[in-house]
C-alpha positions as CSV (number, residue, x, y, z in Angstrom):
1,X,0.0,0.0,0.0
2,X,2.4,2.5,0.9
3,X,4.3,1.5,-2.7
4,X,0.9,2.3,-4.6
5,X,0.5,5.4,-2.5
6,X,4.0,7.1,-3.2
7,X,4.1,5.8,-7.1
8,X,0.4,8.0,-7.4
9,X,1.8,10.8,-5.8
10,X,5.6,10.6,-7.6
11,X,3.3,10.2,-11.4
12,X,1.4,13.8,-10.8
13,X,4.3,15.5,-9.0
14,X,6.7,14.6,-11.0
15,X,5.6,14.3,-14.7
16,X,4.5,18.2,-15.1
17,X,6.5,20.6,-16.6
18,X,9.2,18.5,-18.5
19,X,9.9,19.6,-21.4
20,X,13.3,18.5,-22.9
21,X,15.6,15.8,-22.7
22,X,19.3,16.7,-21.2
23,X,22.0,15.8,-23.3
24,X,23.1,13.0,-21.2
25,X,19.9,10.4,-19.6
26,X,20.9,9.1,-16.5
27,X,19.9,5.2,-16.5
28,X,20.0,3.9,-12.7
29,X,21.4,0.6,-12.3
30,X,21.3,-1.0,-9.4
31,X,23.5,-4.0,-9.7
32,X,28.1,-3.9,-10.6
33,X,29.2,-2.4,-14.0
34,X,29.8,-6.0,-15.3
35,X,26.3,-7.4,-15.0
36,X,24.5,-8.6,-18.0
37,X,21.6,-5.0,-17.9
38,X,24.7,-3.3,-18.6
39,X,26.3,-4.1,-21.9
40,X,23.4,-5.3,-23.5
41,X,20.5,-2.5,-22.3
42,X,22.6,0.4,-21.2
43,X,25.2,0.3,-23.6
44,X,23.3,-0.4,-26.7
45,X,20.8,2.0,-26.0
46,X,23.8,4.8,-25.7
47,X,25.1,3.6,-29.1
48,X,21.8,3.7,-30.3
49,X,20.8,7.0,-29.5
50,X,24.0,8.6,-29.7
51,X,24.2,7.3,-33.8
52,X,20.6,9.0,-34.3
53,X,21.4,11.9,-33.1
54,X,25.0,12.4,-33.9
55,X,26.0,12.6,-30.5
56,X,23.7,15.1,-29.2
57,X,21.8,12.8,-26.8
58,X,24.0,10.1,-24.6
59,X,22.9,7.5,-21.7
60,X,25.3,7.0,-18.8
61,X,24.7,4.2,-16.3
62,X,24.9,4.8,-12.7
63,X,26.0,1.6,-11.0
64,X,25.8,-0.4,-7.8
65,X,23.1,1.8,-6.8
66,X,24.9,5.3,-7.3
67,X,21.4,7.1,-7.6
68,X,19.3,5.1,-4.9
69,X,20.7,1.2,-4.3
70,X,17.0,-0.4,-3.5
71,X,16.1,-2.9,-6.7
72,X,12.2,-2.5,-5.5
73,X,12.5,1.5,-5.3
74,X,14.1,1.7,-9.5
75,X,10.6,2.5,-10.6
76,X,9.7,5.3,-8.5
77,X,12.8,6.7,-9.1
78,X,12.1,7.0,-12.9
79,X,8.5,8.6,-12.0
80,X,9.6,11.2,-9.4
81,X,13.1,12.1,-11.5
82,X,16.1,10.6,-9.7
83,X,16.9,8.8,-12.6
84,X,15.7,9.2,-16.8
85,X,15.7,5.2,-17.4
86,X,15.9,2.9,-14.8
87,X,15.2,-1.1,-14.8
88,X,13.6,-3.5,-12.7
89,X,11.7,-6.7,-11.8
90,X,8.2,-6.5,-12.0
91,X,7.8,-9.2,-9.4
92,X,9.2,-6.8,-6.6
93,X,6.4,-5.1,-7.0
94,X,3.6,-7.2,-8.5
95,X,0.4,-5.9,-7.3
96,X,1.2,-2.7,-10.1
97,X,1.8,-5.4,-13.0
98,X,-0.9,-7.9,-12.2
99,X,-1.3,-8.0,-16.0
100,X,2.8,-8.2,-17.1
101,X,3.3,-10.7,-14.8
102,X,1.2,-13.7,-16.8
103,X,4.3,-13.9,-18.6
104,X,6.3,-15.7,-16.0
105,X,3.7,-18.1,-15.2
106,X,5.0,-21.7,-16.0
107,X,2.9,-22.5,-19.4
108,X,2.5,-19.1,-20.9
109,X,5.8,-19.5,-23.3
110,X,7.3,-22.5,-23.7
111,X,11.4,-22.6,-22.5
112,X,12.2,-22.3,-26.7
113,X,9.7,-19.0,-26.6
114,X,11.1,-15.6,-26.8
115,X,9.6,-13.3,-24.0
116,X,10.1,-9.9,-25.3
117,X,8.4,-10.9,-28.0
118,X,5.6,-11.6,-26.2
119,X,5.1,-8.9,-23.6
120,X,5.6,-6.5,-26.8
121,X,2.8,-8.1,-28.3
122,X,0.2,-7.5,-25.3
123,X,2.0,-4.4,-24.3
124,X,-0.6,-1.5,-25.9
125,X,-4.0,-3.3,-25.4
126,X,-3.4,-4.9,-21.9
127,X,0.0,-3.9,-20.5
128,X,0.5,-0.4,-20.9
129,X,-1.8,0.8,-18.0
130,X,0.7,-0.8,-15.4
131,X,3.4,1.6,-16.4
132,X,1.8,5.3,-15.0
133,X,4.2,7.9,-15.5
134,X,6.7,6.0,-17.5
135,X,7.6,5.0,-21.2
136,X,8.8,1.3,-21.2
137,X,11.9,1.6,-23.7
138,X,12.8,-2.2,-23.3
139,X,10.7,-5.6,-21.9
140,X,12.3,-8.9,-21.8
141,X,12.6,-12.6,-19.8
142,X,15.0,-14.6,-18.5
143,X,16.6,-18.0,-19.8
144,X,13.7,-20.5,-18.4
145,X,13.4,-21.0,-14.6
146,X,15.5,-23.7,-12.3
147,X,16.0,-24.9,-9.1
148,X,19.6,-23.5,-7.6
149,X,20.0,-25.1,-4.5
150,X,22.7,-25.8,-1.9
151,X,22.6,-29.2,-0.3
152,X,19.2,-30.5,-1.7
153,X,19.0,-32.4,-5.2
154,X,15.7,-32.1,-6.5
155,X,15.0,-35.2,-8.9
156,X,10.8,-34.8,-8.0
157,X,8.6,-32.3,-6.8
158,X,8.8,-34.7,-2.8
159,X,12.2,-33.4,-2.7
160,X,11.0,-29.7,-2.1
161,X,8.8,-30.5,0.7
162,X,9.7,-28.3,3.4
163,X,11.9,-26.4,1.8
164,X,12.6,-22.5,1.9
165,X,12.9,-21.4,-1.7
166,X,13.8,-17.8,-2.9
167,X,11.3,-16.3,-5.5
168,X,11.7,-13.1,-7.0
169,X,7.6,-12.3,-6.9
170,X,3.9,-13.8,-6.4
171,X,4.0,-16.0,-9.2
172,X,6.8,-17.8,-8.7
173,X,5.6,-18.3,-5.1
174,X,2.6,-19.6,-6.0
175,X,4.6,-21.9,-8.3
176,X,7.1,-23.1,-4.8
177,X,3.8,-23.3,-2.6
178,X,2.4,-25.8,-5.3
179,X,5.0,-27.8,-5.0
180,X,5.9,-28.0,-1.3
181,X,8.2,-25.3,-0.8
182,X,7.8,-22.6,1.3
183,X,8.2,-19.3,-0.8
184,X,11.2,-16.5,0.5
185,X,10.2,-13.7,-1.3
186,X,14.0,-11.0,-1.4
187,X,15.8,-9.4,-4.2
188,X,18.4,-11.3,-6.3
189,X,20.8,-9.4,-5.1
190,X,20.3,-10.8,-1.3
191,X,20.9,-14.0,-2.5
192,X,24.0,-14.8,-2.3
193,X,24.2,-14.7,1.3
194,X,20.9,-16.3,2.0
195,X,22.0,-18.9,0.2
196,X,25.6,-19.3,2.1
197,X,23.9,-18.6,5.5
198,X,21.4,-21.4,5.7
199,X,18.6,-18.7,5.2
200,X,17.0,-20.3,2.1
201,X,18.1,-24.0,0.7
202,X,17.4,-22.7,-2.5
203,X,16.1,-20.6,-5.8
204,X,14.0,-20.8,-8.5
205,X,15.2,-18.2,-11.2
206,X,17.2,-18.6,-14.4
207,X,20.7,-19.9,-14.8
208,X,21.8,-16.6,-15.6
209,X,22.6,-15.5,-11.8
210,X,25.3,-17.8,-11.8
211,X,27.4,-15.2,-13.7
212,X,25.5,-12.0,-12.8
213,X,25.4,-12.4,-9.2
214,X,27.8,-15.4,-8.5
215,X,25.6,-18.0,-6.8
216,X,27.9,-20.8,-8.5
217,X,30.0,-19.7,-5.4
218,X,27.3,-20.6,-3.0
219,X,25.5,-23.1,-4.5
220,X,26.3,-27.1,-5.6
221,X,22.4,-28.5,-6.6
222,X,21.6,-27.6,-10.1
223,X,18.0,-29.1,-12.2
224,X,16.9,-28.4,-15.2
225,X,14.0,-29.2,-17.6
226,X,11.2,-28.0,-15.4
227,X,8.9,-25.4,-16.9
228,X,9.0,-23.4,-14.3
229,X,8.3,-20.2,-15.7
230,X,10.4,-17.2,-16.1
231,X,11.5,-13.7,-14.8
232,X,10.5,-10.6,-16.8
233,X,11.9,-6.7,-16.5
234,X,11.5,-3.6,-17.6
235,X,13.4,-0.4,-18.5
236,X,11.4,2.4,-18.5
237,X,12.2,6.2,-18.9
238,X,10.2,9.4,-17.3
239,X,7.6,10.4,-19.2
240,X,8.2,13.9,-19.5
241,X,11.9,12.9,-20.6
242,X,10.7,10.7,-23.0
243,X,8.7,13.4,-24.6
244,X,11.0,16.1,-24.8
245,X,13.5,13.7,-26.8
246,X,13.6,14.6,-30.6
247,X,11.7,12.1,-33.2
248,X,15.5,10.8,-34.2
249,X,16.0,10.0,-30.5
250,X,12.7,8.2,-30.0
251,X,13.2,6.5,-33.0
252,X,15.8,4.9,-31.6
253,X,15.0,3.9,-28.3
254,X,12.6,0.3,-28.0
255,X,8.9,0.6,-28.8
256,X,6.0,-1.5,-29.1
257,X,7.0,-1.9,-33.0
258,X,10.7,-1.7,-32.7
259,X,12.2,-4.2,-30.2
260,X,16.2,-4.1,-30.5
261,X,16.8,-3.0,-27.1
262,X,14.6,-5.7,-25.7
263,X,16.2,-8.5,-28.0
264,X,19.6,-7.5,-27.1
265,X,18.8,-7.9,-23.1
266,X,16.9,-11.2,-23.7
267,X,19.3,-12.7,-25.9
268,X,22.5,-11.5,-23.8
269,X,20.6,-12.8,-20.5
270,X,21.0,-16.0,-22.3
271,X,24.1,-15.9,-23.1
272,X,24.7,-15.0,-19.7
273,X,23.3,-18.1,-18.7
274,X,25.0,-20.5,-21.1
275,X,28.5,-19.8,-20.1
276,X,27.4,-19.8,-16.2
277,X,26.2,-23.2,-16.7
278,X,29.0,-24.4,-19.1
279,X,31.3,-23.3,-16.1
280,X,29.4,-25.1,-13.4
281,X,29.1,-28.2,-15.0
282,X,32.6,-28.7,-15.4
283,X,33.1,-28.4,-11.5
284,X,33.0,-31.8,-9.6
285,X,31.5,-30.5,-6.6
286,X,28.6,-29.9,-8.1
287,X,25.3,-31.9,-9.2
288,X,23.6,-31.3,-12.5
289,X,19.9,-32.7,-12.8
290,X,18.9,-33.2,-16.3
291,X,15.1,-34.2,-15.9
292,X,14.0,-35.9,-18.7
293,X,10.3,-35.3,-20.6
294,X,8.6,-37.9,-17.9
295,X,10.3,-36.6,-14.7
296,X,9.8,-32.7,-16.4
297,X,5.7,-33.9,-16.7
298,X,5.4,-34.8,-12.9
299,X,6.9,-31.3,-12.2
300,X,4.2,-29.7,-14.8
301,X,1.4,-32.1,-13.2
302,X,2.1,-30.7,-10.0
303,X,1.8,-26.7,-10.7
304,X,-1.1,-26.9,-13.3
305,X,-3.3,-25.5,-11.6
306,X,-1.0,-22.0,-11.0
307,X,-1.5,-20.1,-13.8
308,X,-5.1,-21.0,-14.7
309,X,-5.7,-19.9,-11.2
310,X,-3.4,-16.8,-11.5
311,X,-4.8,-15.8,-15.2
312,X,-8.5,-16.0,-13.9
313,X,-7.6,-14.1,-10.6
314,X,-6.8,-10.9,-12.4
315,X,-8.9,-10.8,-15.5
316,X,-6.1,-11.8,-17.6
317,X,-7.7,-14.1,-20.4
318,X,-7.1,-12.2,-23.0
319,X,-3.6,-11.0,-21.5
320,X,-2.5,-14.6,-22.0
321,X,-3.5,-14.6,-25.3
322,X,-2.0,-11.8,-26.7
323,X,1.1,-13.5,-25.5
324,X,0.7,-16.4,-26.7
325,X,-0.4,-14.9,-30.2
326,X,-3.9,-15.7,-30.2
């Protein structure tokens, strides 16, 4: 509540009287310079926009949380003008994207899908009033959900009975609750020591994070094959920054009918997570669970119900969809 409360009164305060893009957008990042967000979303989109308008208008990332280091906070800070562009999780705050969040319900894509494409695709008719204040100039997933776990192989859904598993937002607790876990709600970026602490036993988020945030350090339980769902994110820039830019800058930045920006992030996230997993499987300390389609069916058996349940919850038939193209 308090969330909803200050993003309402950042939108009106802080979206009035902006009328012209600085040279240089600031783009708050909350996570190190040599996360994935930053070569493929903050970089590009500097290239990008500094080619269309011959150097005129720039992005500069602010790392580690240099303008404000709470990942839950990123939007706000884009609304009330602490930052231009900022990204986030829509999961660390998913009562405001009740609607964006259908794409990381297990079933909604299938693990071969490409997400950006299909947020992109729902974006104007169903998406776009769950971004007050803002322009979203990128929208992508994660490399398909999997368990990360330290001192627990899961082979079946038994083997999570009991156990306290990291989720990034409501879906993907729903998707631990359904199959015996009990949900830990924190950002990625508290993690790490959860995880070496005894905290949580585990995580259900892509293989990415190995890289990006290091929990091959922490972790030695790895399954795959489970569709588990996904993560999704956002970039979005202030409104009133957005439209002060020039129609060559604009062009250049992600919309609903150009998606380079939100391509780059997905496929560099995947990236990301083939050469974290390619490094952790060649470590004998660690356990590798390939699940094959039989084992992979008991796991889909036992969370079918989720994201019917989720989907009809908020209204979000036609959400689903759009998504799927239908």
């Amino acid at each position: 509540m308090k969330f909803k409360t200050l993003l309402a009164a950042s939108v009106i305060a802080a979206t009035a009287g902006i009328s012209a893009a600085a040279q240089e957008l600031s783009f708050a990042n909350f996570t190190p310079p040599f996360h994935t967000v930053n070569a493929s979303v903050i970089e590009k989109m500097n290239a990008d926009i500094s080619a269309a308008t011959n150097g005129e208008v720039t992005v500069r990332g602010y790392h580690g949380g240099e303008l404000g280091a709470g990942p839950v906070e990123q939007y706000v800070r884009v609304v009330q003008g602490v930052a231009d562009i900022a990204w986030g999780l829509p999961g660390y705050t998913s009562s405001q994207f009740e609607q964006t969040m259908i794409v990381e319900l297990p079933g909604t894509l299938t693990n071969e899908d490409a997400g950006y494409a299909a947020m992109w695709a729902a974006y104007d008719e169903h998406l776009a009033g769950e971004f007050p204040g803002t322009v979203p100039v990128a929208m992508w997933t994660s490399e398909p959900n999997v368990f990360i776990m330290k001192g627990h192989v899961i082979r079946t859904p038994a083997d999570l009975a009991g156990l306290k598993v990291r989720v990034a937002g409501a879906t993907a607790a729903e998707v631990a609750s359904a199959l015996g876990a009990t949900p830990v709600q924190m950002p990625i970026n508290q993690v790490y020591n959860a995880l070496q602490t005894g905290l949580i036993d585990g995580v259900i988020t892509g293989s990415s994070t190995l890289n990006d945030f290091k929990l091959d350090e922490v972790a030695d339980s790895y399954t795959f094959g489970a569709n588990l769902g996904r993560l999704s994110f956002y970039a979005v820039m202030n409104e009133g920054v957005y439209n002060g830019l020039s129609d060559e800058a604009k062009a250049a930045l992600d919309s609903s009918s150009n998606t380079a920006i939100s391509k780059s992030a997905e496929d560099a996230w995947n990236a990301t997570s083939d050469a974290g997993v390619a490094t952790a499987r060649a470590l004998d300390e660690n356990t590798f669970i390939d699940l094959t389609e039989e084992e992979a069916a008991a796991f889909a058996e036992a969370i079918s119900a989720v994201t019917g349940a989720y989907v009809d919850n908020v209204g979000g038939a036609a959400t689903l969809a759009a998504m799927q193209g239908n």
